[in-house]
C-alpha positions, 0 to 999 in steps of 0.5 A: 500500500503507498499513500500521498499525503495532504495537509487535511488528508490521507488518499491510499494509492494501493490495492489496485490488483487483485490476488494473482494478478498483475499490474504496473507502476511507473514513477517520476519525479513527481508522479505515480501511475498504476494500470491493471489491464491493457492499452491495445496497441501496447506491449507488456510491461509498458502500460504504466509507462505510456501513461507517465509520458502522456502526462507530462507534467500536467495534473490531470489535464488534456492528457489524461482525457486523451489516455482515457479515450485510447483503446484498451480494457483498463483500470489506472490511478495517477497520484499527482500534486497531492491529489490521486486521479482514477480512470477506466476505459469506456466500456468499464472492462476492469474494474476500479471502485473508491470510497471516501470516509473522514480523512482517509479515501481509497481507491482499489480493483477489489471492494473487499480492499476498501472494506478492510480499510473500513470503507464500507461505501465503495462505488465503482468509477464510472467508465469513461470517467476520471474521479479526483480525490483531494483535499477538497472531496470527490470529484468526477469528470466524464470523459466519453460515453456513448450517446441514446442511438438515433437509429439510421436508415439502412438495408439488413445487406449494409448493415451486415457488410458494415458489420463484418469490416468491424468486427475484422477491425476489432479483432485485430485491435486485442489482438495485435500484441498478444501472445498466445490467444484462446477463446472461451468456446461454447459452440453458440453464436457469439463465441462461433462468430468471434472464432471464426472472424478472429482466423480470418484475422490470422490469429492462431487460436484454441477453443476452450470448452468447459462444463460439468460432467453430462451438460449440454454444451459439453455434448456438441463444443467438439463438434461445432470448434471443428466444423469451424476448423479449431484446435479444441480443449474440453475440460470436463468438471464433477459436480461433487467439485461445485461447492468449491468453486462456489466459495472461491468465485464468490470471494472474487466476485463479492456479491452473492447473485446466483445468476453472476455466479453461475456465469462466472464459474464457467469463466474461471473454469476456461480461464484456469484451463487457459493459464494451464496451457499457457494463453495470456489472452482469452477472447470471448462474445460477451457484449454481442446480447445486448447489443442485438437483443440476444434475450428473450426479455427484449422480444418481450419488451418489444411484444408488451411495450413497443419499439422505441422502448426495446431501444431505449432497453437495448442502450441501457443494456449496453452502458450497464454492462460494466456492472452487470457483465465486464466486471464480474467476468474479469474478476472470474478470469483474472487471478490465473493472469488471463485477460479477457477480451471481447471483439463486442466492446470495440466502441466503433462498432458499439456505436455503429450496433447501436445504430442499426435499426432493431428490426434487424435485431428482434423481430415482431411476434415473440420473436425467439431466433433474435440477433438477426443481422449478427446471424446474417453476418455469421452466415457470410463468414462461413459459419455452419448453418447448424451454428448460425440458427442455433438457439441462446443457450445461456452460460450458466444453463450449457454448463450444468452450473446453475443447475448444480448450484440450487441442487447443492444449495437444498442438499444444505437445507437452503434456498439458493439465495439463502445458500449463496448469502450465508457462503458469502459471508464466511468467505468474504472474511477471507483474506485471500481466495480460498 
């Protein structure tokens, strides 16, 4: 832990990584950077660096808004002329939370880092944002967003043609100066789709699958990962195993929601067999749902209460991602040192999906195929057929997780949110993962 000291108060600099992860700190004379994550178009190790050249001298100025808007999945603290600075990229990939009481504020990647210090108020950084912490308070300076879409006139052909340069873009992007590249593989549509874009990027990759033994994604990944031409590794988890991963994703996630859990542990799972095999880069599709209303909530939305509030749903779902999605899988993935990377997070391609009109994404009359145009644009790619039309299957339901869960939790006598709480506050006390 280091601390830069005010007349009035104590500001923490520390607990920025989690255990088992990695970061970097760069010094100058006057100056402390701290990054956990990756600017795409950087090397290793020169993360915290680039930032300390992009400051210069200045506290907190035009530079650190233009280091904010460069691409990446980031988290970042800047100690300077007794103020401290946080920042996250804009989609909010890696997780960065503070919290203020008295005269001691903090900030860290981890809540539980926060509530040791007895800082019980801890609030995420807003992606896209810079929060200063002095001797004068909190204040918070939002730096990008992404505007309420205004849907643009165009076919599904242009939208899909428009789609597919961008997500070759995209891919390219996280990839550039990774070595060693996997991808969480489960045979659906989105995890197919970054696969197969990701070859015509010439990227050299392996699937990873995972589940419990006698799920249904485990049945069929083979099958599909060599239909799209991929090396693949299955890994094949016991049920009698669940209880163990309960607790130790628990302690990683901080929050005891059956649904995060249940997403998570499949994603540690991939994310340990990666590490195993020696991939410091595992691509996904996290992103591509509520981006082309992948749910059955949004063809319910649009069934109950028309097209404009399946818009104004579907732009909530993406802005609210960080919460709901990015930072949970990133604390499941990154203490085996796996950064996840999602071609779906690319903010060119963000605002363009969000201009595409929602006709191409649900269909009238309980529509229960969804994501239309990525499935024209998987179609093109070359993706099988039996790929392109194949149903959402949710994570959590593939792999057998959540199943196991409740049945583990009335095996202890519990409901599952019953469960989930009491195991939450035996590990949260832990001081390392169990």
């Amino acid at each position: 832990m280091e601390y830069v000291h005010t007349r009035k108060s104590a500001v923490a600099l520390g607990c920025l990584w989690r255990e088992g992860t990695t970061g970097e700190i760069a010094r100058s004379s006057n100056t402390i950077t701290a990054i956990t994550g990756s600017f795409y178009h950087m090397r290793t190790g020169r993360n915290a660096r680039h930032v300390l050249l992009r400051l210069g001298q200045q506290a907190g100025g035009s530079d650190l808004r233009a280091v904010v808007a460069e691409s990446g999945g980031f988290a970042g603290l800047v100690a300077l002329a007794g103020k401290i600075y946080g920042f996250r990229d804009v989609n909010g990939l890696k997780p960065l939370y503070y919290a203020r009481k008295r005269n001691v504020a903090a900030f860290a990647s981890e809540r539980k880092a926060l509530w040791r210090l007895g800082l019980q108020d801890a609030r995420p950084v807003p992606p896209g944002c810079i929060v200063r912490i002095g001797q004068n308070g909190v204040v918070k300076r939002q730096v990008l967003h992404f505007h309420k879409p205004r849907e643009r006139k165009m076919t599904l052909e242009r939208a899909s043609a428009k789609l597919h340069l961008l997500l070759i873009a995209s891919i390219r992007n996280i990839t550039a100066h990774a070595r060693g590249v996997c991808v969480a593989f489960s045979g659906g549509l989105d995890s197919a789709v970054t696969a197969a874009f990701a070859k015509r990027a010439g990227v050299e990759l392996r699937a990873i699958s995972v589940g419990l033994r006698g799920s249904p994604e485990i049945s069929t990944v083979e099958k599909f990962a060599h239909q799209l031409g991929l090396n693949v590794s299955v890994e094949i988890f016991e049920s009698e195993s669940i209880e163990e991963y309960v607790r130790r994703v628990l302690w990683l996630i901080e929050e005891p929601n059956l649904m995060k859990l249940s997403v998570a542990i499949p994603l540690h799972w991939a994310a340990m067999v990666a590490a195993r095999s020696g991939f410091q880069v595992m691509l996904c599709g996290q992103g591509s749902d509520e981006l082309y209303g992948g749910y059955a909530k949004y063809a319910n939305t649009l069934r109950l209460s028309g097209r404009r509030a399946l818009i104004n749903q579907l732009y909530r779902s993406v802005v609210e991602s960080s919460q709901i999605n990015y930072e949970r899988d990133d604390q499941a993935t990154s203490p085996f040192q796996v950064e996840l990377r999602t071609p779906f997070a690319d903010p060119d391609l963000i605002r363009f999906s969000l201009a595409i009109p929602s006709e191409f994404k649900v269909k009238d009359g309980g529509d229960t195929t969804r994501k239309w145009v990525l499935r024209d644009v998987a179609k093109a790619a070359g993706v099988p057929e039996e790929i392109v039309w194949r149903r959402k299957k949710a994570i959590q339901h593939g792999t057998g997780v959540e199943k196991a869960i409740i049945k583990l939790a009335k095996s202890r006598g519990y409901r599952p949110d019953e469960y989930l709480s009491k195991t939450f506050d035996e590990v949260r006390k832990l001081e390392s993962m169990p």
